[in-house]
PyMOL Python script that loads the backbone (N, CA, C, O; Angstrom):
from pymol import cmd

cmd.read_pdbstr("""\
ATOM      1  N   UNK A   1       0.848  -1.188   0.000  1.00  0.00           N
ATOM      2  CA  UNK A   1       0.000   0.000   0.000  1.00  0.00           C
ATOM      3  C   UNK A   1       0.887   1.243   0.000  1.00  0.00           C
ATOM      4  O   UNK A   1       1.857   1.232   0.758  1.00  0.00           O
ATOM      5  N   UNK A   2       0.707   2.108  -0.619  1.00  0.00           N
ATOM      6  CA  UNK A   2       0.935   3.339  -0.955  1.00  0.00           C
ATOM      7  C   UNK A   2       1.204   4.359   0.595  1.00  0.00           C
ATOM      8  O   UNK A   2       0.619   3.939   1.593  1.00  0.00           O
ATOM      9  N   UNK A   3       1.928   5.441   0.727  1.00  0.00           N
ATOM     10  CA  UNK A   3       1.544   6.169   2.173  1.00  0.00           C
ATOM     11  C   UNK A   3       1.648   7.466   1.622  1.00  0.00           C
ATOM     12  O   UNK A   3       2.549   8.303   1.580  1.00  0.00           O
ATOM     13  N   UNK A   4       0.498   7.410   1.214  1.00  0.00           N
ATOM     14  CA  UNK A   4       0.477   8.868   0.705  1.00  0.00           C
ATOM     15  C   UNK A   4      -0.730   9.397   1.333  1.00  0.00           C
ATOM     16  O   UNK A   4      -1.745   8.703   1.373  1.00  0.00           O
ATOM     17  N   UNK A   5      -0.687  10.992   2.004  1.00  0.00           N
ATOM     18  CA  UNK A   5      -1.496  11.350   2.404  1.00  0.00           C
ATOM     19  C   UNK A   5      -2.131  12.583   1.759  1.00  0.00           C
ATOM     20  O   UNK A   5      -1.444  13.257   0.991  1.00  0.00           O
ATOM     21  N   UNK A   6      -3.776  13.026   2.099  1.00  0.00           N
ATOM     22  CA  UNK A   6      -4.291  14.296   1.149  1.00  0.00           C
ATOM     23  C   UNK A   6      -5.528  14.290   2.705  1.00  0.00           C
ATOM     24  O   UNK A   6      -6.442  13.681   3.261  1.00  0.00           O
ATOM     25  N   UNK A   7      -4.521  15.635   2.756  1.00  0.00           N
ATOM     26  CA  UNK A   7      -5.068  16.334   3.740  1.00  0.00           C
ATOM     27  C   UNK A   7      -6.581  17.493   3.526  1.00  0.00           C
ATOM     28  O   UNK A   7      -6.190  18.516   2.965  1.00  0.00           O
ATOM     29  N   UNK A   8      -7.760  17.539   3.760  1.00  0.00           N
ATOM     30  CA  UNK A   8      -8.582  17.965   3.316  1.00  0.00           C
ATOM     31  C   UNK A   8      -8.578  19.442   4.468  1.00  0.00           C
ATOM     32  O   UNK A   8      -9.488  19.308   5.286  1.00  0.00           O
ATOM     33  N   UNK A   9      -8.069  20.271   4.603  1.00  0.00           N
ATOM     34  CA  UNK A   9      -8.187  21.117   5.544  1.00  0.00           C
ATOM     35  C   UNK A   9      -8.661  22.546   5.027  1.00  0.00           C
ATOM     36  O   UNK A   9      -9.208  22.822   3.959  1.00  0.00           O
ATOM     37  N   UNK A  10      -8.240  23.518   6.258  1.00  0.00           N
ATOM     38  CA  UNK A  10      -8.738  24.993   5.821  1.00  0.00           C
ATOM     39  C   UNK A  10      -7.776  25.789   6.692  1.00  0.00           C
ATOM     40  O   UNK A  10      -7.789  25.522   7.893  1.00  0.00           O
ATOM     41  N   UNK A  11      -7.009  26.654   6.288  1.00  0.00           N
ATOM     42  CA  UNK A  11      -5.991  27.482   6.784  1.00  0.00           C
ATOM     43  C   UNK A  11      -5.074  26.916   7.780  1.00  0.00           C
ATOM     44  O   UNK A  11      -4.255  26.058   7.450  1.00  0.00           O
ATOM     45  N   UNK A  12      -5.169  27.346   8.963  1.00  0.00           N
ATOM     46  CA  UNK A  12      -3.953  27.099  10.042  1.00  0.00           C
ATOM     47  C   UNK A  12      -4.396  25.804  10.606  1.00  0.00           C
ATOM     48  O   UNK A  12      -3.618  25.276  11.401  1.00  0.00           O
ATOM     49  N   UNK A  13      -5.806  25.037  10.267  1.00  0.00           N
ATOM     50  CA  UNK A  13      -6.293  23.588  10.814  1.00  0.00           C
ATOM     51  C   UNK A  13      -5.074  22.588   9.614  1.00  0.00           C
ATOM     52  O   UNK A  13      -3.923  22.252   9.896  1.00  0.00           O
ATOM     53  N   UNK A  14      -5.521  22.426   8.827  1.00  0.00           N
ATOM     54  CA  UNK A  14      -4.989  22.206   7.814  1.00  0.00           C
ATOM     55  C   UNK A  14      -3.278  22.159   7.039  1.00  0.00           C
ATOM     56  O   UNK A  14      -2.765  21.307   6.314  1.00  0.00           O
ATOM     57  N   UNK A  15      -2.743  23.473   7.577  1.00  0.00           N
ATOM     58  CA  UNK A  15      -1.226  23.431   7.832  1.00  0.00           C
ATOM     59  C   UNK A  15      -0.771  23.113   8.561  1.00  0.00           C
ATOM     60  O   UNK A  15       0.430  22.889   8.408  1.00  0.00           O
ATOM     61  N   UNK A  16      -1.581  22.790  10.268  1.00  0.00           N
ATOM     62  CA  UNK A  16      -1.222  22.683  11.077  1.00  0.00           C
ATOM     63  C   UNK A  16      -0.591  21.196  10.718  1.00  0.00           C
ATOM     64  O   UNK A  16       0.597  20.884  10.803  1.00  0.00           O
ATOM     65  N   UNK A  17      -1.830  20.257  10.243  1.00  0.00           N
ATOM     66  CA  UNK A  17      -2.180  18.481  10.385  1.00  0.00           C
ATOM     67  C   UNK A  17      -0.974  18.354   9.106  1.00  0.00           C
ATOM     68  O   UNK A  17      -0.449  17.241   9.101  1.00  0.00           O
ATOM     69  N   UNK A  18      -0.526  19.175   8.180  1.00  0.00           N
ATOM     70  CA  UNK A  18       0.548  18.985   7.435  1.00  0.00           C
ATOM     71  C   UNK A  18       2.080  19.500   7.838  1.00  0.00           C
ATOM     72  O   UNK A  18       3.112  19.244   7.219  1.00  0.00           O
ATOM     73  N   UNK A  19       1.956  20.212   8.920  1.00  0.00           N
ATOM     74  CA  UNK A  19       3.297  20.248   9.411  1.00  0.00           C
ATOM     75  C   UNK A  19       3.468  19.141  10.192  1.00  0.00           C
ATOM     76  O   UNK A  19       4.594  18.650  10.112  1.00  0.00           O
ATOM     77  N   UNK A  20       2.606  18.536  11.007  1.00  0.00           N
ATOM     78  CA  UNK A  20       2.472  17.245  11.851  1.00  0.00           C
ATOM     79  C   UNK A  20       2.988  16.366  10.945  1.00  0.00           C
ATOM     80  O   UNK A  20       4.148  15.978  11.084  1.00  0.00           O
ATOM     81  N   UNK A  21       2.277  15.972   9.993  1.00  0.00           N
ATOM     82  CA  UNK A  21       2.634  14.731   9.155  1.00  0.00           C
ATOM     83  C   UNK A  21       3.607  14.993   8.497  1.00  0.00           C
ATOM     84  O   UNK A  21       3.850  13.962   7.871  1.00  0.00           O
ATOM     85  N   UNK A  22       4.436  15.856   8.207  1.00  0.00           N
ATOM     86  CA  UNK A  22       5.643  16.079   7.743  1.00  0.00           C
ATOM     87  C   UNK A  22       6.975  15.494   8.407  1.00  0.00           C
ATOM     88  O   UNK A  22       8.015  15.081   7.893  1.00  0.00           O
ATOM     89  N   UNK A  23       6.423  15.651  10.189  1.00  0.00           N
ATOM     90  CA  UNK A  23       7.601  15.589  11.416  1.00  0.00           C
ATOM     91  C   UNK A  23       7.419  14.429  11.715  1.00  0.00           C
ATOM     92  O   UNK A  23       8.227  13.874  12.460  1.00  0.00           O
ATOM     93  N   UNK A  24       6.157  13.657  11.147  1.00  0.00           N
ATOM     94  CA  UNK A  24       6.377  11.939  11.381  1.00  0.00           C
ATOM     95  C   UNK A  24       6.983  11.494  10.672  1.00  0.00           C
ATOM     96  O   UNK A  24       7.634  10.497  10.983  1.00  0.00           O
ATOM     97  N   UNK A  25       7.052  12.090   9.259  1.00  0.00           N
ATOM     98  CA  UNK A  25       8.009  11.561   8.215  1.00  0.00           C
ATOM     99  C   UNK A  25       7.848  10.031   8.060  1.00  0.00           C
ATOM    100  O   UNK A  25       8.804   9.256   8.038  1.00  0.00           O
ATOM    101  N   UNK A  26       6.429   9.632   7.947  1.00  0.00           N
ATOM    102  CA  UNK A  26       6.443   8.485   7.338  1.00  0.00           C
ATOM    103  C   UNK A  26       5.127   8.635   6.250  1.00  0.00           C
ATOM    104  O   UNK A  26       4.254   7.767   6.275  1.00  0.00           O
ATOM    105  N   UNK A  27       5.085   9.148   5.822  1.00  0.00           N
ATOM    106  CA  UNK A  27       4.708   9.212   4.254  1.00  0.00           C
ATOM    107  C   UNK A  27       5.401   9.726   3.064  1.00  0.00           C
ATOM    108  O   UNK A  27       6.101  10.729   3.202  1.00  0.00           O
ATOM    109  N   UNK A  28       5.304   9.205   1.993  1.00  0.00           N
ATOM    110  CA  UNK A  28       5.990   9.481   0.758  1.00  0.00           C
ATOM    111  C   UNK A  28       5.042  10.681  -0.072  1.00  0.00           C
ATOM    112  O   UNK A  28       5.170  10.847  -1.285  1.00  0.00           O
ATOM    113  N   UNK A  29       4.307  11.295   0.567  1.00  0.00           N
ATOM    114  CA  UNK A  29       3.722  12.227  -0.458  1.00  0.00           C
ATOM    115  C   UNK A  29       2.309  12.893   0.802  1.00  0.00           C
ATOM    116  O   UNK A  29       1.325  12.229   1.129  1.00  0.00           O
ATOM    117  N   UNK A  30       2.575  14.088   1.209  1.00  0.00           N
ATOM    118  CA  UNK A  30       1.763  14.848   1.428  1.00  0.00           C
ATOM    119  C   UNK A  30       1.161  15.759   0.711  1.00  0.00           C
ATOM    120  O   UNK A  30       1.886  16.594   0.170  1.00  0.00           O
ATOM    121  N   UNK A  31      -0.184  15.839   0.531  1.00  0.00           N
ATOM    122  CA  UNK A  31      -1.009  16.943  -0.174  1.00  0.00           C
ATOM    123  C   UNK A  31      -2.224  17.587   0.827  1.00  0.00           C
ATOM    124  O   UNK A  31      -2.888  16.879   1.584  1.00  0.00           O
ATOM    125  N   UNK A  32      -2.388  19.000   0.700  1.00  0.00           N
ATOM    126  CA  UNK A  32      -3.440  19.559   1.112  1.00  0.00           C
ATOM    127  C   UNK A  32      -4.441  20.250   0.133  1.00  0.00           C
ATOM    128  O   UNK A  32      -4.179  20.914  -0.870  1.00  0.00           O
ATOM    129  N   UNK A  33      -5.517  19.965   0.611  1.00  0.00           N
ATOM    130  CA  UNK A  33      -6.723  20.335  -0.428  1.00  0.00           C
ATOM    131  C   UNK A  33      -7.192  21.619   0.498  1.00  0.00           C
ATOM    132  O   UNK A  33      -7.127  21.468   1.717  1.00  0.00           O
ATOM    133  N   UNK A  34      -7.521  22.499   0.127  1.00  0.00           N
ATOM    134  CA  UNK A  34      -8.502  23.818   1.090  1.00  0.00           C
ATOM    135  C   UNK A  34      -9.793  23.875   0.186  1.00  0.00           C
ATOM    136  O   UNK A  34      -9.880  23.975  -1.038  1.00  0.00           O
ATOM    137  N   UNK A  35     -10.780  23.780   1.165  1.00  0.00           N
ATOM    138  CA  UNK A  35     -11.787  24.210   1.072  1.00  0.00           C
ATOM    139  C   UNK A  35     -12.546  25.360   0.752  1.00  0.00           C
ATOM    140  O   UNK A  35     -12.343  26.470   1.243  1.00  0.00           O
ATOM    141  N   UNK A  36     -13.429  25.082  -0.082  1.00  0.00           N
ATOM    142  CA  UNK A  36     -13.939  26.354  -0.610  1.00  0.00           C
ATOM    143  C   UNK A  36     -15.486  26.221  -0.226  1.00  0.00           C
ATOM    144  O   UNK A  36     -16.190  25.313  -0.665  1.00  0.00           O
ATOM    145  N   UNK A  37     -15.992  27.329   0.735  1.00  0.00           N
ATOM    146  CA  UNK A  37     -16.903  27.191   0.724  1.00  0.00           C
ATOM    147  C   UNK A  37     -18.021  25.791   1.674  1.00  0.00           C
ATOM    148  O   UNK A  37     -19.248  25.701   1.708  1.00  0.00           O
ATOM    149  N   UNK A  38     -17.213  25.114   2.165  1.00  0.00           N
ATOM    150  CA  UNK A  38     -17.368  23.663   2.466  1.00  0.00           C
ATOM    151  C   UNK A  38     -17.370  22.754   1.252  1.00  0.00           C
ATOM    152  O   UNK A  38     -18.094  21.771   1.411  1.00  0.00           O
ATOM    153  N   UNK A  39     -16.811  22.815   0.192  1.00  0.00           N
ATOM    154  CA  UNK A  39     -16.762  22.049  -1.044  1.00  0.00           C
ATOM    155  C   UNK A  39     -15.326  21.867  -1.533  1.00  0.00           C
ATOM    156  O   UNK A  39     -14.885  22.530  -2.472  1.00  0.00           O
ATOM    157  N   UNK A  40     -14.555  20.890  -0.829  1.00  0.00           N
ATOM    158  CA  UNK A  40     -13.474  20.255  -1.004  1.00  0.00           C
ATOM    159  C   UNK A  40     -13.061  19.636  -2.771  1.00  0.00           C
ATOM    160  O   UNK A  40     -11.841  19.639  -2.936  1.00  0.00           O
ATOM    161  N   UNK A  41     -13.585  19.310  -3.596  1.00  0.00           N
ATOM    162  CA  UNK A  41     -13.228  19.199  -4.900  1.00  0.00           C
ATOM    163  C   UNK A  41     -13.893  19.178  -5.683  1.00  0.00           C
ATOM    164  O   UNK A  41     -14.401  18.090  -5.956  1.00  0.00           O
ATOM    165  N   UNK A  42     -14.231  20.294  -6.422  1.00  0.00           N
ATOM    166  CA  UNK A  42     -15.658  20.560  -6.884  1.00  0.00           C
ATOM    167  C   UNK A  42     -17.029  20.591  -5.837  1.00  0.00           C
ATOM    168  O   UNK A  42     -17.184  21.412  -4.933  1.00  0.00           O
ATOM    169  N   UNK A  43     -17.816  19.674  -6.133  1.00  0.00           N
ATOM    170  CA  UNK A  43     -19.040  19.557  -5.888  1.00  0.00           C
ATOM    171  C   UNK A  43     -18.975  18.103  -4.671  1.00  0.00           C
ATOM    172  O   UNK A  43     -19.872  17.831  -3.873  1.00  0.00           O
ATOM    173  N   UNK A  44     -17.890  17.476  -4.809  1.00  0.00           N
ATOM    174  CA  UNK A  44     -17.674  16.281  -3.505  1.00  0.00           C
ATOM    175  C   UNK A  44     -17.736  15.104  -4.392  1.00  0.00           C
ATOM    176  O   UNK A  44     -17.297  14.036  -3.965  1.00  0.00           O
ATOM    177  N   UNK A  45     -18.334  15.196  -5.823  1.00  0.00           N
ATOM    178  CA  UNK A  45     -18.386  14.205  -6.797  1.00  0.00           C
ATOM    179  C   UNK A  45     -17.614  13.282  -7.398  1.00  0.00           C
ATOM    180  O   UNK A  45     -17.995  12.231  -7.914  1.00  0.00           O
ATOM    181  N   UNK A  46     -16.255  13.803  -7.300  1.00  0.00           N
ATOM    182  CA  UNK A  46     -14.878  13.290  -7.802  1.00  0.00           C
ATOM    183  C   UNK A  46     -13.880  12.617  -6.752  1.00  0.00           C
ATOM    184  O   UNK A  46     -12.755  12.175  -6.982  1.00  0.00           O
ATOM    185  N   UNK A  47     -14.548  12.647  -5.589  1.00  0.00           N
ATOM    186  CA  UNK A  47     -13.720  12.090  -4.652  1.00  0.00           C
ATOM    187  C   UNK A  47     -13.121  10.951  -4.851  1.00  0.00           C
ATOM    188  O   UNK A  47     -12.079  10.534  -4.346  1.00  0.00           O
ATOM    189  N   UNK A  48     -13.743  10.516  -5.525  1.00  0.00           N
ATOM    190  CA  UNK A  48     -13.419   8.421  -5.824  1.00  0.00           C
ATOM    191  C   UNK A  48     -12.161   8.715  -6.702  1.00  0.00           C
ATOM    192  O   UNK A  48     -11.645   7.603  -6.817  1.00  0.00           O
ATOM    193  N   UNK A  49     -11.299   9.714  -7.462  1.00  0.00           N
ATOM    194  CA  UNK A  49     -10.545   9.844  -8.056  1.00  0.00           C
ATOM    195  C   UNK A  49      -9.408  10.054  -7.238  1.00  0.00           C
ATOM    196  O   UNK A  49      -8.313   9.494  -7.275  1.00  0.00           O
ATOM    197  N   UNK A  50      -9.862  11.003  -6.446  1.00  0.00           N
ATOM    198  CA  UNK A  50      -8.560  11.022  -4.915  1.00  0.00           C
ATOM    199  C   UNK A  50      -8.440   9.480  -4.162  1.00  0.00           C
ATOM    200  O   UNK A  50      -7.392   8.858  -3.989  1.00  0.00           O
ATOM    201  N   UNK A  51      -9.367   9.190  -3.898  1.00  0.00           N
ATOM    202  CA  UNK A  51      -9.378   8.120  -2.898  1.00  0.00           C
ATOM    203  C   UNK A  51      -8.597   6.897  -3.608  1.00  0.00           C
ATOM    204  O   UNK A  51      -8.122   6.072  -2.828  1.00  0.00           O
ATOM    205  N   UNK A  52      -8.452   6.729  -4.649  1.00  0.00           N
ATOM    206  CA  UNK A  52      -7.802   6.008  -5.611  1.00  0.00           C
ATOM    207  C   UNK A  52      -6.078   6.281  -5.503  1.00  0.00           C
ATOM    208  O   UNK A  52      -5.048   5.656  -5.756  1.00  0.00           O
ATOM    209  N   UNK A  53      -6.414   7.425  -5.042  1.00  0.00           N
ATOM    210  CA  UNK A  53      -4.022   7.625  -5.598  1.00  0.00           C
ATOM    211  C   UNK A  53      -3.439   7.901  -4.069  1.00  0.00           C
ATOM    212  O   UNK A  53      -2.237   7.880  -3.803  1.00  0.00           O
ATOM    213  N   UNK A  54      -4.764   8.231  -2.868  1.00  0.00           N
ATOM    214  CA  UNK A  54      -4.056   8.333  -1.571  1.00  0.00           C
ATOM    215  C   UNK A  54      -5.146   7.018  -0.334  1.00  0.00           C
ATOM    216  O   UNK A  54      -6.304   6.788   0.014  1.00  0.00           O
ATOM    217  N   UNK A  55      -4.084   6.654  -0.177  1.00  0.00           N
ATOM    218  CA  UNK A  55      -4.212   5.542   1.122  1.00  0.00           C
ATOM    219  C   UNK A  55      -4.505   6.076   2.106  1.00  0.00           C
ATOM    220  O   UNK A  55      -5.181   5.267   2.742  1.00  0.00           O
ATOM    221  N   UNK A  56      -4.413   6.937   2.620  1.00  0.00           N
ATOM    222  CA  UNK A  56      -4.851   7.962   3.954  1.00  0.00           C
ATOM    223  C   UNK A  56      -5.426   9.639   3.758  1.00  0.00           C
ATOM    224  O   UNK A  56      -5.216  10.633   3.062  1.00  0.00           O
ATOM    225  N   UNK A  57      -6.248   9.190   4.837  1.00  0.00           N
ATOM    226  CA  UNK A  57      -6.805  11.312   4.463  1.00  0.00           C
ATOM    227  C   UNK A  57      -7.175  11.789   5.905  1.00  0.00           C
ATOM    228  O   UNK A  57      -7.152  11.044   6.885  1.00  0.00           O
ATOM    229  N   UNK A  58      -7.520  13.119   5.930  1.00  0.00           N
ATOM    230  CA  UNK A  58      -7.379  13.569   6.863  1.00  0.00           C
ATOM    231  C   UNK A  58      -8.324  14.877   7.021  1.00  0.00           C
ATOM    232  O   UNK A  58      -7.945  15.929   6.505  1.00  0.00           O
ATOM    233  N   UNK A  59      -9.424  14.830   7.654  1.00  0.00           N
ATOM    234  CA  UNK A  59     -10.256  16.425   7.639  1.00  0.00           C
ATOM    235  C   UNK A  59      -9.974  16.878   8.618  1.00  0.00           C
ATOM    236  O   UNK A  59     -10.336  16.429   9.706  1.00  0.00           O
ATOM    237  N   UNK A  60      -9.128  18.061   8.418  1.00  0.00           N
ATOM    238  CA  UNK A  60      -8.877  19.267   8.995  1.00  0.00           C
ATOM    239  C   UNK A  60      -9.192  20.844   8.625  1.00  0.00           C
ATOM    240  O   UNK A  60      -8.506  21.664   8.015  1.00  0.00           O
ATOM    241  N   UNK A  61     -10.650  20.963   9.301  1.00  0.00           N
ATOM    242  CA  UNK A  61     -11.586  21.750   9.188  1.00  0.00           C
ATOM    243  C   UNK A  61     -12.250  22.323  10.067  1.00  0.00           C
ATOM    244  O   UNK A  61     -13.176  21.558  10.336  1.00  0.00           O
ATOM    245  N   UNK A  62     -12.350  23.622  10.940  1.00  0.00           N
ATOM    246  CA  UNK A  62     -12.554  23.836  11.916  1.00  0.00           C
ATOM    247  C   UNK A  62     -14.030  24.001  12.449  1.00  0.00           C
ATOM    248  O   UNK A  62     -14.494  24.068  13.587  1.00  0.00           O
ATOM    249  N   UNK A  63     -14.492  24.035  11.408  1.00  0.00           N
ATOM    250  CA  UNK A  63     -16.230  23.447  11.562  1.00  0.00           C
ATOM    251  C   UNK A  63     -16.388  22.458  11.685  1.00  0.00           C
ATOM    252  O   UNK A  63     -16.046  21.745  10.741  1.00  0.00           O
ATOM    253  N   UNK A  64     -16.975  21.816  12.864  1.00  0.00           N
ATOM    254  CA  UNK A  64     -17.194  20.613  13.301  1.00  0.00           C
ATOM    255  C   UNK A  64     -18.250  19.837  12.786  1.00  0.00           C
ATOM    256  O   UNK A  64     -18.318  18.689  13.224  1.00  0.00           O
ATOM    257  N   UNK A  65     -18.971  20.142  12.077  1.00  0.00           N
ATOM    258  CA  UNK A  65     -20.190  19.356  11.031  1.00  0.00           C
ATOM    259  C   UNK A  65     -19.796  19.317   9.695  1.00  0.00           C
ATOM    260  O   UNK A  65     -20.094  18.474   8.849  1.00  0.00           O
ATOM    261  N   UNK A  66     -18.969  20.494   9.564  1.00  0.00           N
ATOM    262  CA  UNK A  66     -18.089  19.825   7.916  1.00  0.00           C
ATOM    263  C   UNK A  66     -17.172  19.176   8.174  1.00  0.00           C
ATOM    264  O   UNK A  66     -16.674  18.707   7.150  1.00  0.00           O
ATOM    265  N   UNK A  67     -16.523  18.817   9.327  1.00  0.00           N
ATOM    266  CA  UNK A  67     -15.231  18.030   9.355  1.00  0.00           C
ATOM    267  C   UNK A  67     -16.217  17.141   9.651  1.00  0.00           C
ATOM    268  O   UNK A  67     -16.773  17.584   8.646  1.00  0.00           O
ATOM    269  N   UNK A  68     -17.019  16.269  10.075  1.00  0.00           N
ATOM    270  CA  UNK A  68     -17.591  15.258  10.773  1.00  0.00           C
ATOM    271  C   UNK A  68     -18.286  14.524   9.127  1.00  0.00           C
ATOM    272  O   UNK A  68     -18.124  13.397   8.658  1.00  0.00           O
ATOM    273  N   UNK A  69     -19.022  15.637   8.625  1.00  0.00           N
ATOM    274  CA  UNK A  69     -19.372  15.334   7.375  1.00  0.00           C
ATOM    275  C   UNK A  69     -18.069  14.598   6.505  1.00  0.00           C
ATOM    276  O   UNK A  69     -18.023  13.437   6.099  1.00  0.00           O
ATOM    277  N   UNK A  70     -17.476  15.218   6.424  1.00  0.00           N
ATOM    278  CA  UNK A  70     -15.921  14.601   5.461  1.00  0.00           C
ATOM    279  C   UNK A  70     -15.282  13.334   6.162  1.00  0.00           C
ATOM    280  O   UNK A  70     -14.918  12.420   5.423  1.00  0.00           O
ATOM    281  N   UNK A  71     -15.138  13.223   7.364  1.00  0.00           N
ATOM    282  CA  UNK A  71     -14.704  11.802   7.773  1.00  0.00           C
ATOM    283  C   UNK A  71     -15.760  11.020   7.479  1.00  0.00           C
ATOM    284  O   UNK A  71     -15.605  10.170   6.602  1.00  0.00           O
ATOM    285  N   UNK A  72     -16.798  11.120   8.019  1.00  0.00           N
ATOM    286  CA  UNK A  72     -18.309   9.927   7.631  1.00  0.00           C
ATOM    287  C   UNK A  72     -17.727   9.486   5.647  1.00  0.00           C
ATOM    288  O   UNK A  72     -17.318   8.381   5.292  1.00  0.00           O
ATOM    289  N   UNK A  73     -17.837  10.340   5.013  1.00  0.00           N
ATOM    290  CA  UNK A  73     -17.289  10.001   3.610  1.00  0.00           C
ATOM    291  C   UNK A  73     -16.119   9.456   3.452  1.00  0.00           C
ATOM    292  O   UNK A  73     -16.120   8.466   2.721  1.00  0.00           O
ATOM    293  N   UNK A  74     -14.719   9.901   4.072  1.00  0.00           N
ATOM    294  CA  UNK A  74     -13.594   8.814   4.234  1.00  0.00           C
ATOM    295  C   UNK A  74     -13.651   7.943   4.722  1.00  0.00           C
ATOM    296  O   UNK A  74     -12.582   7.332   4.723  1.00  0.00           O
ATOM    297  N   UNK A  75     -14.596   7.384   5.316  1.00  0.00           N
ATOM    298  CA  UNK A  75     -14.545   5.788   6.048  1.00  0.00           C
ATOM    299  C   UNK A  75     -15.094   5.358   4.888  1.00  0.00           C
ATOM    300  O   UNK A  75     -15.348   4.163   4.731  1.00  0.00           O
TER     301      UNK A  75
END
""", "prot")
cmd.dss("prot")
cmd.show_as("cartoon", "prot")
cmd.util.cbc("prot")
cmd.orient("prot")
């Protein structure tokens, strides 16, 4: 399996969970996505295209019903 991570966050939540995963230094590829709006890639439709090239994800979002919303979809 792949250890690549795609971090779904929003400003300093979001840089924060990618400076973290940087200092564990056990992934081969960090990415952060920011949110627009509560609409992480497009419309939320295309996700199956991410979920395909990263093995791990991560919502870091400081609204607690859009972050809750986005993990319920990563499981």
């Amino acid at each position: 399996m792949n250890k690549k991570l795609l971090i779904f966050g929003e400003g300093r939540f979001g840089n924060m969970a990618r400076e973290i995963a940087e200092e564990m230094k056990c992934f081969e590829k960090i990415e952060l996505i920011e949110s627009k709006r509560g609409f992480i890639f497009g419309d939320g439709t295309d996700q199956e295209k991410w979920m395909r090239e990263y093995s791990y994800a991560f919502a870091a979002v400081d609204n607690s019903e859009l972050r809750l919303e986005w993990i319920n979809k990563l499981e």
